[in-house]
Legacy VTK file of the C-alpha trace (Angstrom):
# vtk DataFile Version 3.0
C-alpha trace
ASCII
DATASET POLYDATA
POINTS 470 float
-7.475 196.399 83.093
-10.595 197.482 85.227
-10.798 200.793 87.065
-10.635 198.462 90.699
-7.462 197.516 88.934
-5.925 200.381 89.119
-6.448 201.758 93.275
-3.556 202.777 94.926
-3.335 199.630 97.224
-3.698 197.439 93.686
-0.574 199.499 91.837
1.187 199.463 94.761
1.111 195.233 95.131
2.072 195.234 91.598
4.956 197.345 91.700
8.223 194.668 91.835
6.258 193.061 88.691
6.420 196.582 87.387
9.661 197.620 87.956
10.919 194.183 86.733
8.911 194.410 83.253
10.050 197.908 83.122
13.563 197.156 83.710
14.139 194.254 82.306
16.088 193.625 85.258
15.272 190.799 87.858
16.474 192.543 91.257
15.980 188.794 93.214
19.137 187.613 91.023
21.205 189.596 93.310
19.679 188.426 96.568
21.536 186.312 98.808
18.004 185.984 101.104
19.064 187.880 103.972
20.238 191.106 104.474
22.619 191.313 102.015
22.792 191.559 98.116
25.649 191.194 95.368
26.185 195.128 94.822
29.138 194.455 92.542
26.640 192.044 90.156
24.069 194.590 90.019
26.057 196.957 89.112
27.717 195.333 86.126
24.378 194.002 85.198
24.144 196.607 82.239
27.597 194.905 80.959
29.326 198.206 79.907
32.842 199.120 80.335
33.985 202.600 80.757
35.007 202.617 77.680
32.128 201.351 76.706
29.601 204.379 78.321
31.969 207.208 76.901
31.645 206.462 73.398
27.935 206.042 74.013
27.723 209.417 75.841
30.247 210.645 72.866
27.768 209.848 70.228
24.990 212.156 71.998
27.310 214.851 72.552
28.194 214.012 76.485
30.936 214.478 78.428
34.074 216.182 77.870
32.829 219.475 79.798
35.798 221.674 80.369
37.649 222.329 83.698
37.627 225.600 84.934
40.488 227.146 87.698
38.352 229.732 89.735
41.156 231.730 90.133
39.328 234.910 91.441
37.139 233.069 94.344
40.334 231.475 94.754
42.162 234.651 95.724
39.131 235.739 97.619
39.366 232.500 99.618
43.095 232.980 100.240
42.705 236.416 101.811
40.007 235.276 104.436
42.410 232.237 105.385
45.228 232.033 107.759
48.677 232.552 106.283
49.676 229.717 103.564
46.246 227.938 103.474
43.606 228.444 100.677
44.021 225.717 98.230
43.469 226.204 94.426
39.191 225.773 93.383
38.435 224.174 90.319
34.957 223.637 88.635
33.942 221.433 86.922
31.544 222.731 84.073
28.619 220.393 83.266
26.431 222.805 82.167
28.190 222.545 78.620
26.070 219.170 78.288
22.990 218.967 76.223
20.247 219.619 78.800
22.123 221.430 80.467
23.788 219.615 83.704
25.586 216.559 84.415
21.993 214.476 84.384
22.981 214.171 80.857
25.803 211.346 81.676
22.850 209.491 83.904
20.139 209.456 81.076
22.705 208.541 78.484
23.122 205.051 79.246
19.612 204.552 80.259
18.065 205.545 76.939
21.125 204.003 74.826
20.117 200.741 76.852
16.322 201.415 76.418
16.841 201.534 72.681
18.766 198.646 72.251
15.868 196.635 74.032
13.712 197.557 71.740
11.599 199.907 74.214
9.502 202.907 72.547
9.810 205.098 75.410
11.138 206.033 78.895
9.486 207.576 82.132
11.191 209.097 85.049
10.197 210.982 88.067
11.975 213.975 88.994
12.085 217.205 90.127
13.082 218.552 86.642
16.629 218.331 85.648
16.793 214.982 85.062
13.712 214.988 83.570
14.928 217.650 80.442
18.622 214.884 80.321
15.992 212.251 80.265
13.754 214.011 77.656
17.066 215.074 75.207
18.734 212.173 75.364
15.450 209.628 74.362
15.204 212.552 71.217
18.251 211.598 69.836
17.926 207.836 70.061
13.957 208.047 68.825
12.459 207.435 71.873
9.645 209.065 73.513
9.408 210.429 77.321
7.252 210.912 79.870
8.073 212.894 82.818
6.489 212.594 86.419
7.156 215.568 88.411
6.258 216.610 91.898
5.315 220.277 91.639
2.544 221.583 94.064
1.033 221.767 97.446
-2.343 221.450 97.696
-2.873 225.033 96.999
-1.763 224.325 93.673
1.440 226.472 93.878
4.375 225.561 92.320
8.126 226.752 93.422
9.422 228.933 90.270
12.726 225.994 90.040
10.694 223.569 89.486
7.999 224.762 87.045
11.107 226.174 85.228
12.383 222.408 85.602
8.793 221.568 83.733
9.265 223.758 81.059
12.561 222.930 80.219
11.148 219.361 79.955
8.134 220.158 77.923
10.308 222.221 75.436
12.188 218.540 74.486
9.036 217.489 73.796
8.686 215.587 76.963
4.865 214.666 78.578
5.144 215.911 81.760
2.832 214.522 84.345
2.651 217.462 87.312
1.522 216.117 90.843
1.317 217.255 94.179
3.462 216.738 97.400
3.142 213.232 98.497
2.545 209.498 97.659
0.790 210.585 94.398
3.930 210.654 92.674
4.590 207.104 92.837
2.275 205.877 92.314
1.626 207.442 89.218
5.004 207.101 88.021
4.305 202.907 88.804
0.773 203.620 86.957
2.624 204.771 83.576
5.051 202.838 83.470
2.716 199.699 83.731
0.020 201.311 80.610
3.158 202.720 78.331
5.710 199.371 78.631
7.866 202.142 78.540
11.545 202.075 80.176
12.313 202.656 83.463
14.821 205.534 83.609
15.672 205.733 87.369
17.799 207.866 88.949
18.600 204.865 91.005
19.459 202.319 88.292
23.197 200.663 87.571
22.626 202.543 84.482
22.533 206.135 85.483
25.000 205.533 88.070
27.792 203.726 85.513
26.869 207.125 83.346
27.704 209.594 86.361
31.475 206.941 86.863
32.799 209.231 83.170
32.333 212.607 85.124
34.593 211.484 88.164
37.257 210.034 85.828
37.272 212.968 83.336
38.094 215.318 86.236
40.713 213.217 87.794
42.354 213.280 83.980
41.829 216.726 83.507
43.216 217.800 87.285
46.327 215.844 86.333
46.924 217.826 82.941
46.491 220.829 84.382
48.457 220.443 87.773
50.298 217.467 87.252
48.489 215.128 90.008
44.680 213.979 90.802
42.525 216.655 93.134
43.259 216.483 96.785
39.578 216.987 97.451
36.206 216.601 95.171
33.025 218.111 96.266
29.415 216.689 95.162
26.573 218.021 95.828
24.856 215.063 97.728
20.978 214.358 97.576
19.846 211.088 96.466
23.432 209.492 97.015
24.030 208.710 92.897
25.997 212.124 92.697
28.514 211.435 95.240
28.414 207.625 93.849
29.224 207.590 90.587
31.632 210.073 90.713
33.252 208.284 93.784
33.641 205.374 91.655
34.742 207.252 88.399
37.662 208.364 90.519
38.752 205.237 92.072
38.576 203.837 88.455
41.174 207.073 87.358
43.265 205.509 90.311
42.698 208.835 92.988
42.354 206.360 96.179
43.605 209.362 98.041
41.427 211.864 96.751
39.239 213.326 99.429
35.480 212.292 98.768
33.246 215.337 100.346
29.294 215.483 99.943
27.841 219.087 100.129
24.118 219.210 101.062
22.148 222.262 102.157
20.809 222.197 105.303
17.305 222.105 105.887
16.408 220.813 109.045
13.058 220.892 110.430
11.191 220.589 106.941
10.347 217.411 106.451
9.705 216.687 102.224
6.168 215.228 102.097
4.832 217.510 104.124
2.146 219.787 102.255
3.517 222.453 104.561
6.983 222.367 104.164
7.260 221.995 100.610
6.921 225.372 99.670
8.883 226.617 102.506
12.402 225.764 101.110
14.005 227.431 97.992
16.125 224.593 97.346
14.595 221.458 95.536
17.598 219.129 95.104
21.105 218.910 96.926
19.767 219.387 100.462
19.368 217.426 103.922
15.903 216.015 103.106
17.172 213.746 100.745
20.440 213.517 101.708
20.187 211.949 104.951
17.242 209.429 104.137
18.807 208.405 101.145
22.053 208.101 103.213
20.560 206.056 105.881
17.828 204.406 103.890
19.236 203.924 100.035
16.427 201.676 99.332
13.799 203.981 99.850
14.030 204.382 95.713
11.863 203.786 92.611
13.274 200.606 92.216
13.728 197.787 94.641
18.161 198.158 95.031
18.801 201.512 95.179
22.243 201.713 92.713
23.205 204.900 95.014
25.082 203.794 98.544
26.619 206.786 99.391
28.014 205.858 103.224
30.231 203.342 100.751
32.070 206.397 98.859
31.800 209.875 101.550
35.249 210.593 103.151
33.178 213.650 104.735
30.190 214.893 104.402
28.925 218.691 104.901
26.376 221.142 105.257
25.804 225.028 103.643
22.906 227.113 104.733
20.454 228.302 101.565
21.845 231.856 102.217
25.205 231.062 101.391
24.794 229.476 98.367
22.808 232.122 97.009
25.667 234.655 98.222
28.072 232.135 96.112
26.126 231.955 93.349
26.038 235.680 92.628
30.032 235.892 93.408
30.137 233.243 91.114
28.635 235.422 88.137
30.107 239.105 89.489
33.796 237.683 90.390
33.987 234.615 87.612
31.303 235.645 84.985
29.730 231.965 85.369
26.232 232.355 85.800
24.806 228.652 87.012
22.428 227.222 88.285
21.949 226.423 92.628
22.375 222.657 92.689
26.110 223.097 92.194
26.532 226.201 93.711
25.644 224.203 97.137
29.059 222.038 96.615
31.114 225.464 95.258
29.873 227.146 98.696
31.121 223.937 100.149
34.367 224.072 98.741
34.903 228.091 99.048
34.895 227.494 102.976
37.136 223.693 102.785
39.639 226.154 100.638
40.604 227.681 103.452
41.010 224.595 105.305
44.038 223.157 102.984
47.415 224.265 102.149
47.558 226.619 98.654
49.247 224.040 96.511
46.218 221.470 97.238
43.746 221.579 94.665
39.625 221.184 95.319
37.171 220.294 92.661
33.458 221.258 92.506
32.180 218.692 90.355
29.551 220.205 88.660
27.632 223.034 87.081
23.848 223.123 85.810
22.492 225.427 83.651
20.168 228.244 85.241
16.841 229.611 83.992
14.529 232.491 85.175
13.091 230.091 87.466
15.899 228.748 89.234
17.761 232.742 89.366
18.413 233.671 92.978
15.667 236.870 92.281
12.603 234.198 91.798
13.016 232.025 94.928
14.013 234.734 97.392
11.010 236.573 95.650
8.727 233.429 96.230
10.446 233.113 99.852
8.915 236.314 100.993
5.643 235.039 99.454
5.312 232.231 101.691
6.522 234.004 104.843
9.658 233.797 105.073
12.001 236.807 106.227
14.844 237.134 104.194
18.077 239.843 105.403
21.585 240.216 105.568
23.177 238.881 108.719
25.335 235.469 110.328
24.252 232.714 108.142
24.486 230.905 111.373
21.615 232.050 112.576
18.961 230.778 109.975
16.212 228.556 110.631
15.110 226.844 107.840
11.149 227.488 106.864
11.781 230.839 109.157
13.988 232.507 107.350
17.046 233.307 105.167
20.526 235.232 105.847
22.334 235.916 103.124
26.285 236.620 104.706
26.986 240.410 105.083
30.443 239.159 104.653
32.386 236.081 103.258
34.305 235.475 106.573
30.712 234.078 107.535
30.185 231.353 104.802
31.451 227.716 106.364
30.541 224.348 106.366
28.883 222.249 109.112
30.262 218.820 109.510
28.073 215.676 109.677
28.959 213.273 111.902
29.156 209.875 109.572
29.669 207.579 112.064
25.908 208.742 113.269
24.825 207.935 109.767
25.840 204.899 109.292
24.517 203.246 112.667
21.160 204.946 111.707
21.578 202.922 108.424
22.509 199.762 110.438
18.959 200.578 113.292
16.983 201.017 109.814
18.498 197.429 108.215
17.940 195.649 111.009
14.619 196.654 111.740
12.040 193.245 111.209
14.792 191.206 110.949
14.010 188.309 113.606
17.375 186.591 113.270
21.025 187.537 114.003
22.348 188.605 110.621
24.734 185.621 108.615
28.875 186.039 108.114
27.460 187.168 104.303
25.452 189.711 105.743
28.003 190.964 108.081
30.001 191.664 105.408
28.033 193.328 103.114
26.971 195.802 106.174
30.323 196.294 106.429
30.783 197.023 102.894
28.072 199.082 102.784
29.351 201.423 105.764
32.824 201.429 105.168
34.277 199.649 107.940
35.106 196.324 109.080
32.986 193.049 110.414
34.283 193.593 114.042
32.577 197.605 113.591
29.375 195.896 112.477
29.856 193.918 115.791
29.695 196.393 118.374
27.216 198.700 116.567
24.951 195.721 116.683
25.494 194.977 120.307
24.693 198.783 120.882
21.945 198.663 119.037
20.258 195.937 121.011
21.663 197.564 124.016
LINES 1 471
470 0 1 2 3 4 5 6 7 8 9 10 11 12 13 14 15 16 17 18 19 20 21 22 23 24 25 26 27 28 29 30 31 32 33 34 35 36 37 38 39 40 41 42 43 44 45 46 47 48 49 50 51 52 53 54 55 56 57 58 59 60 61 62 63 64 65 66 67 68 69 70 71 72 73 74 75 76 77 78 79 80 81 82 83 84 85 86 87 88 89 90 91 92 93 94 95 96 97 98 99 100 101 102 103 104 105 106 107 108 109 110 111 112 113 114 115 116 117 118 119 120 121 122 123 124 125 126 127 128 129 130 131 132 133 134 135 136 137 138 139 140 141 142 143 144 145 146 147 148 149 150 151 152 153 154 155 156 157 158 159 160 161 162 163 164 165 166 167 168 169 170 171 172 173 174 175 176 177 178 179 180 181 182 183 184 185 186 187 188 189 190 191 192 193 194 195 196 197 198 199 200 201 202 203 204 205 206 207 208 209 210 211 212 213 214 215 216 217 218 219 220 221 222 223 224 225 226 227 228 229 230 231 232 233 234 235 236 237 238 239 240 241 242 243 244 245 246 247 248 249 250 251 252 253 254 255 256 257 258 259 260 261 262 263 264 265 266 267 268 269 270 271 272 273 274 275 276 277 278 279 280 281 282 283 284 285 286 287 288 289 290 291 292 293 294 295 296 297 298 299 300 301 302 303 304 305 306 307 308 309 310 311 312 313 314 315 316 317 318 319 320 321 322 323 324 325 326 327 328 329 330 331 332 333 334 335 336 337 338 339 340 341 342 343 344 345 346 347 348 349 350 351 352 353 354 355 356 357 358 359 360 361 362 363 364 365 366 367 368 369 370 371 372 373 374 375 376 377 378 379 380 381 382 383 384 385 386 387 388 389 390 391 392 393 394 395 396 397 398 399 400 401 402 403 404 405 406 407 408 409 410 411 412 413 414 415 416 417 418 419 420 421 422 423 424 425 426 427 428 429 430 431 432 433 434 435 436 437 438 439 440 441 442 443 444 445 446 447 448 449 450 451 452 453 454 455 456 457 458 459 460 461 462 463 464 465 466 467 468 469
């Protein structure tokens, strides 16, 4: 290929050729030619059963991660509740997985798949954890991996959780590509994919999602053991959507219709993610508002062209944590449970230490996963980098914080609590950003699909439009 080949613009008009060689998956199959798209097909596109992706995820050493009862942030939830409330908090351990986090069930499935084609390799871009699944699970089915990661501002700084992230990939024996803040990333992720022929291991894929369905069943299972009925509540940390997705679907697949769906997402308002600014003036890189409500609104904003991840389809509710309080969780974690983990599920155990309170003591609330933690992602390195870049950090009403400004970690418990969301806001953003070019009225098959897609019914879809042109 010539250099003029390779431009920006040129990579960028190439890259639904280069997801589909890369895939081996023809997105237009699934196209109805207007708005709306056969989610269901795409999704069983990989043709594996349940059954099917745990004995694959079995053979790599996947899955199984124990349940854990909480029992002293449990009583410490109970005594800042009014009388009878504070429901029992389970957590769900997925840092017992290879790499390290539940990103192990998503790269399972991809690489198993990517072998089986006959693929020598797999590239992702990530922040980092799913980058080190990614990189552990292509070892063990002789494959090899390349890693694009977004890590600096154009200083050349790098937050401490992510270049931990980068290590842990390089130590698998992973190539890790580093890039700064912006449309770099992409691009060169669409670059090396097209020169390796390698597989495309997408966060976003019908692959990593169907691996993420095992962790949503497993709990239901193991909640029933244990208490005798499925969790009335199960908290995911919600970013790019496939979190709250697969599990959502693992537990409608154990048979928990009723079980309360909750996305946990820390708040960071104000800081936008591409900008060179902002980057480095957040301590969270996963699990917070930046990707949470784009991804939300927009799924298809994704490395490939149908993003697998629809969140507004699963989220019963959907709430925000400040950074403060998870890092206040996180050490109560260690000091009152002796788990030390990592932040990205520490935003959804915050979550659920305030919804405790909320619910009756014989309920029972889930925090669906753990990650491993490193000296990068410890609470000391990123409030240490905070004050680096400006940012006051103090004791005080978590209520007060302004991300980018600053950080208040709670002088007491009574102050951790949730925000609420409003979904309904959500979703017509979602239904502004669909309809947006679209120069005629949408067909009955798009209707329903919207409707689908936002969990409500064709009449909904109806008056939202109407209000919309309005």
């Amino acid at each position: 290929m010539s250099r003029a080949g390779k431009s920006y613009h040129e990579v960028m008009a190439r890259r639904n050729e280069i997801m589909k060689q890369s895939l081996g998956l023809d997105y237009s199959n699934f196209e109805s030619g207007g708005l709306a798209f056969d989610y269901e097909a795409m999704m069983s596109h990989g043709g594996y059963t349940l059954e099917e992706v745990r004995h694959i995820q079995t053979e790599t050493g996947v899955g199984n991660t124990p349940l854990l009862e909480l029992k002293n942030l449990t009583r410490a939830a109970r005594a800042l509740a009014p009388k009878g409330k504070g429901a029992r908090i389970f957590i769900k351990d997925e840092s017992c997985n290879p790499s390290g986090s539940f990103k192990d069930r998503r790269a399972s499935v991809s690489c198993h798949y990517a072998a089986k084609k006959g693929y020598k390799g797999v590239v992702s871009a990530t922040s980092g954890n799913y980058g080190a699944a990614v990189a552990s699970q292509a070892n063990m089915r002789n494959l090899r991996t390349v890693i694009v990661q977004e890590v600096f501002d154009s200083r050349g700084i790098g937050q401490p959780e992510i270049m931990e992230k980068g290590r842990k990939c390089e130590a698998y024996g992973a190539e890790v590509l580093q890039c700064t803040v912006g449309p770099e990333l992409f691009y060169s992720f669409l670059l090396v994919l097209e020169e390796t022929g390698f597989f495309n291991a997408s966060l976003y894929t019908p692959f990593s999602i169907a691996g993420i369905e095992t962790l949503g069943t497993e709990l239901v299972e193991q909640t029933r053991q244990r208490t005798g009925h499925a969790p009335d509540a199960v908290v995911i940390t919600h970013a790019g959507g496939g979190n709250v997705t697969g599990t959502a679907r693992g537990l409608l697949k154990a048979g928990a219709a009723d079980t309360l769906v909750v996305g946990a997402s820390v708040d960071l308002a104000g800081l936008h993610m591409a900008s060179d600014v902002d980057f480095n003036r957040k301590s969270f890189t996963t699990g917070h508002t930046g990707f949470g409500i784009p991804f939300a609104t927009l799924p298809d904003r994704a490395d490939v062209p149908r993003n697998a991840a629809r969140p507004l389809r699963y989220l019963d509710r959907y709430v925000t944590v400040s950074q403060g309080e998870v890092f206040c969780i996180t050490e109560a974690l260690a000091v009152l449970e002796g788990l030390e983990r990592g932040p990205a599920g520490n935003t959804s155990l915050t979550a659920a230490f305030a919804l405790a309170q909320e619910m009756e003591q014989d309920q029972i609330i889930v925090v669906q996963e753990t990650e491993y933690t490193g000296a990068g992602k410890h609470v000391t390195a990123q409030l240490t980098f905070a004050r680096e870049n400006g940012i006051e950090v103090r004791l005080g009403d978590p209520a007060e914080q302004v991300p980018g400004k600053n950080i208040i970690i709670p002088e007491h418990p009574s102050l951790i609590a949730v925000k609420d969301v409003d979904l309904e806001n959500l979703k017509r953003s979602y239904l502004r950003n669909a309809m947006k070019g679209q120069t005629t009225a949408p067909s009955e098959t798009d209707l329903a699909f919207l409707a689908a897609e936002l969990r409500t019914d064709v009449e909904t879809i109806g008056i939202w439009l109407k209000e919309t042109k309005g």
